[in-house]
C-alpha positions as CSV (number, residue, x, y, z in Angstrom):
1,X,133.6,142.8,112.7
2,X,135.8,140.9,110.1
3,X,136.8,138.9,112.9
4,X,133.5,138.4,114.6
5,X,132.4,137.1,111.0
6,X,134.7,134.3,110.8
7,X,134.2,133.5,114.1
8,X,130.7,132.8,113.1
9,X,131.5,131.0,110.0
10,X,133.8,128.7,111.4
11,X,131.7,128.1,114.3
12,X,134.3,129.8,117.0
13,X,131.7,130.6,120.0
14,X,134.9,131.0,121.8
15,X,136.6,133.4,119.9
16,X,133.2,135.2,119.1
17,X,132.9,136.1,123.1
18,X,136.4,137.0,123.4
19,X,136.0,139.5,120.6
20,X,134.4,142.6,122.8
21,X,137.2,142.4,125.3
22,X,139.6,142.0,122.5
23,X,138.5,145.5,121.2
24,X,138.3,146.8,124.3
25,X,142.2,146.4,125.0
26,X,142.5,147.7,120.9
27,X,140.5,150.8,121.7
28,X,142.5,151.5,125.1
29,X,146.1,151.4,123.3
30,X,144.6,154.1,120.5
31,X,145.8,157.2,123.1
32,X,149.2,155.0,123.7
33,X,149.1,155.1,119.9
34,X,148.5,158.7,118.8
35,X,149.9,160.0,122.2
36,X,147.0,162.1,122.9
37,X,144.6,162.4,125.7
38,X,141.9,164.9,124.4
39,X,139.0,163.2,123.8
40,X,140.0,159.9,124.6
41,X,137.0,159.0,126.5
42,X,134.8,160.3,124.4
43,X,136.0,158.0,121.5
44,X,136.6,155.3,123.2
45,X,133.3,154.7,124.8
46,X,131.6,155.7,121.3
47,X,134.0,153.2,119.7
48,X,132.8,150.6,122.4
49,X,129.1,151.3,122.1
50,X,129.5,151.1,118.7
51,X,131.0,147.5,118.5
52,X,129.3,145.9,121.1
53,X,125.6,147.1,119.5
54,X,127.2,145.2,115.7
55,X,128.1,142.7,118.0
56,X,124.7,142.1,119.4
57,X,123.4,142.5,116.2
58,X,125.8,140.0,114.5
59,X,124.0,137.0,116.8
60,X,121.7,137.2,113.8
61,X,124.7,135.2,112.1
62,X,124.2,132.3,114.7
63,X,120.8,132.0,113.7
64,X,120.8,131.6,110.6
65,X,123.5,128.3,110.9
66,X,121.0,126.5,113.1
67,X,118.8,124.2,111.2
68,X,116.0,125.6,109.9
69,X,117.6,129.1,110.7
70,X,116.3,131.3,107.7
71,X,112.7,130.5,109.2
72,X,113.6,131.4,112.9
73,X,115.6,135.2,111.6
74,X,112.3,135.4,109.0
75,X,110.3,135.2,112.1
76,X,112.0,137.5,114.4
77,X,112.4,140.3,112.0
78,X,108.4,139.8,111.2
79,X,107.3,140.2,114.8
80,X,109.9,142.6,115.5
81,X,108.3,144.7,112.9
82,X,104.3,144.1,113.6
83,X,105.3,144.9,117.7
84,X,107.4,148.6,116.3
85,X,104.6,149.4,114.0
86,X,101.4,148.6,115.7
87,X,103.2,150.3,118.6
88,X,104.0,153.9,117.0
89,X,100.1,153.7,115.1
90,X,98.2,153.0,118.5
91,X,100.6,155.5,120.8
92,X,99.5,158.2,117.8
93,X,95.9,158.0,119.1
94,X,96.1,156.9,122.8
95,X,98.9,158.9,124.4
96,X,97.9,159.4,128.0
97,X,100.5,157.4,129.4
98,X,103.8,158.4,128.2
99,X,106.4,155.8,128.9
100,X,110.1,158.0,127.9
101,X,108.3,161.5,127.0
102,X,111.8,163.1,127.2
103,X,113.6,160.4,124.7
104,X,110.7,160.2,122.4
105,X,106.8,161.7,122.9
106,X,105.7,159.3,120.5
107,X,105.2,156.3,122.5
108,X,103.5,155.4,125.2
109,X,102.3,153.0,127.4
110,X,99.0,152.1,125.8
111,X,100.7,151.7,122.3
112,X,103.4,149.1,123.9
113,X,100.2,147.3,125.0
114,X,98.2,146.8,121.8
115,X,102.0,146.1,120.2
116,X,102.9,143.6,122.4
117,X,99.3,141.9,122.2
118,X,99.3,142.2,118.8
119,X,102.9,140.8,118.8
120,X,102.1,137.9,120.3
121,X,99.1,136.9,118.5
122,X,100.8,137.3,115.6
123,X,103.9,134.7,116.8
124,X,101.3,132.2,117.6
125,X,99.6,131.9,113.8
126,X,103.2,131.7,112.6
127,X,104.2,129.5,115.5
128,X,104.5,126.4,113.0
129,X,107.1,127.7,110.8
130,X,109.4,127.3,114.1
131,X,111.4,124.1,114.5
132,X,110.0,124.2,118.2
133,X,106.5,125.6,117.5
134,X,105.7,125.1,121.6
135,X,108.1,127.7,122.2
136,X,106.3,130.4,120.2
137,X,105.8,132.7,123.1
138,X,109.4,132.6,124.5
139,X,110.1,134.7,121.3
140,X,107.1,137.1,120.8
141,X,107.8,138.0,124.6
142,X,111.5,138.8,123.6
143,X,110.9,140.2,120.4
144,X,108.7,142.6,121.9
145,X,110.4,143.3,125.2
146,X,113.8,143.8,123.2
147,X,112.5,145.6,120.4
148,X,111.5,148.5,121.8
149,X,114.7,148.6,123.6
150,X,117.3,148.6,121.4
151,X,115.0,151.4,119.7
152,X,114.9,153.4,122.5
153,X,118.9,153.1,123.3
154,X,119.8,154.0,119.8
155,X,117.2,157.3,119.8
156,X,119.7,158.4,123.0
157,X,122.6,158.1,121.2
158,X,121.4,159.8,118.1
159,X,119.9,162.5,120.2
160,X,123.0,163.2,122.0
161,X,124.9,163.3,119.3
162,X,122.5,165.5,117.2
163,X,122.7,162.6,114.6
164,X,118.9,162.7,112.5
165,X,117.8,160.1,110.4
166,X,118.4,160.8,106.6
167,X,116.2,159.2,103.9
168,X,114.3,156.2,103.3
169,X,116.2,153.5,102.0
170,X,113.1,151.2,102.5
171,X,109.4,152.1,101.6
172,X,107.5,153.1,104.2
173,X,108.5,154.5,108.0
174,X,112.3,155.1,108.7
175,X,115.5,153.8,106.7
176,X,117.4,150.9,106.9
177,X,118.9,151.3,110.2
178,X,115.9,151.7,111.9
179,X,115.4,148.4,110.7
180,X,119.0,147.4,111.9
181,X,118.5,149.2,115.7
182,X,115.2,147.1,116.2
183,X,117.4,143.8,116.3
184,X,120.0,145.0,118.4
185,X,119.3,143.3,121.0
186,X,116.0,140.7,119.8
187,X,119.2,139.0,118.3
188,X,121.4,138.0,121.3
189,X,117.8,137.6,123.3
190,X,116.4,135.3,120.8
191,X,119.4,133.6,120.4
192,X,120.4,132.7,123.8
193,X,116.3,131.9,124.3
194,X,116.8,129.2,121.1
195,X,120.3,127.9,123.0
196,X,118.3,127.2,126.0
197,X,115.7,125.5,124.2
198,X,117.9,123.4,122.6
C-alpha cells in the first residue's frame, strides 16, 4: 500500500497497475516461505481480496491530483452518501421487492429506486462544482450503481467471516468503514469515467 502510495505521488500509473500482480506473486511465495500448506488458500485469497479492495479504494488518490480534484472526491463521497442513505430509509418502509434478502433483508428494490433518483437529482444541483459540469450524470449513474456494490460485497465477506461492525466512529449510521466500503469501487468507476472524459 506503501508502494501503491508513491506510485500515486509520483505519478507511476505504470507501476500502480503492476502493483496487484506484484502482490499476487508476494502472496504465492508466503507457503514457499513458512513451508506450510494448511490454510494456504484461505489466506491467500483473503490476502488478495483484501489488497485489491485498498487498491480500488486508493484510485481516490488519483482524484484528488487532477485539477480541481478536492471538488470531484467532495462530490463523489456526497452522492455516494445521499444514494446509501436515502436507500436504507425508503427500503425500511417499502420492502416488497427484496433485491439480496439472503445477504442483507434491508434493502430492496424500491429503496435502490428512490436512492438512485434521489442520487441523481442531487448530482445535477451540484453539477457546477464539477470541472466538466455536462458530465454530471456519468457520475451520479456510477456513484449509485457502484455504491451499492461495494456495500453489498463487503456485507459477504463480513458475514462469512462472522466479522460485525463495532462502534461508531462517525455520528450517525455505521462506522468509518462503512464509509470506506461505499467507495470501493465508486473510486476506480469514477476515475476511469473522469479519464475518459478527459
Amino acid at each position: 500500500l506503501l508502494c501503491c502510495a508513491g506510485a500515486i505521488y509520483t505519478d507511476s500509473h505504470k507501476f500502480f497497475d503492476l502493483m496487484p500482480a506484484m502482490f499476487f506473486m508476494a502472496v504465492c511465495l508466503i507457503p514457499m516461505i513458512r513451508n506450510s500448506y494448511k490454510h494456504m488458500v484461505q489466506y491467500m485469497a483473503l490476502s488478495l481480496v483484501n489488497f485489491m479492495l485498498l487498491w480500488a479504494f486508493m484510485h481516490l488518490g488519483w482524484i484528488l491530483k487532477m485539477e480541481h480534484g478536492v471538488y470531484v472526491t467532495i462530490y463523489i463521497i456526497f452522492l455516494t452518501e445521499i444514494f446509501e442513505n436515502v436507500y436504507l430509509r425508503v427500503s425500511r418502509h417499502f420492502k416488497k421487492i427484496k433485491i439480496v434478502s439472503e445477504l442483507t433483508p434491508k434493502r430492496s428494490l424500491e429503496g435502490y429506486v428512490a436512492g438512485a433518483v434521489v442520487t441523481l437529482l442531487v448530482a445535477f444541483g451540484l453539477k457546477d462544482i464539477l470541472p466538466f459540469p455536462q458530465y454530471w450524470w456519468m457520475l451520479g449513474c456510477a456513484c449509485f450503481i457502484f455504491g451499492s456494490t461495494g456495500d453489498t460485497v463487503l456485507v459477504v465477506i463480513r458475514r462469512d467471516l462472522g466479522i460485525k461492525i463495532y462502534g461508531s466512529f462517525v455520528v450517525g449510521r455505521g462506522d468509518f468503514f462503512t464509509r470506506i466500503e461505499r467507495l470501493v469501487f465508486v473510486a476506480p468507476a469514477c476515475y476511469y469515467v473522469i479519464e475518459y472524459l478527459q
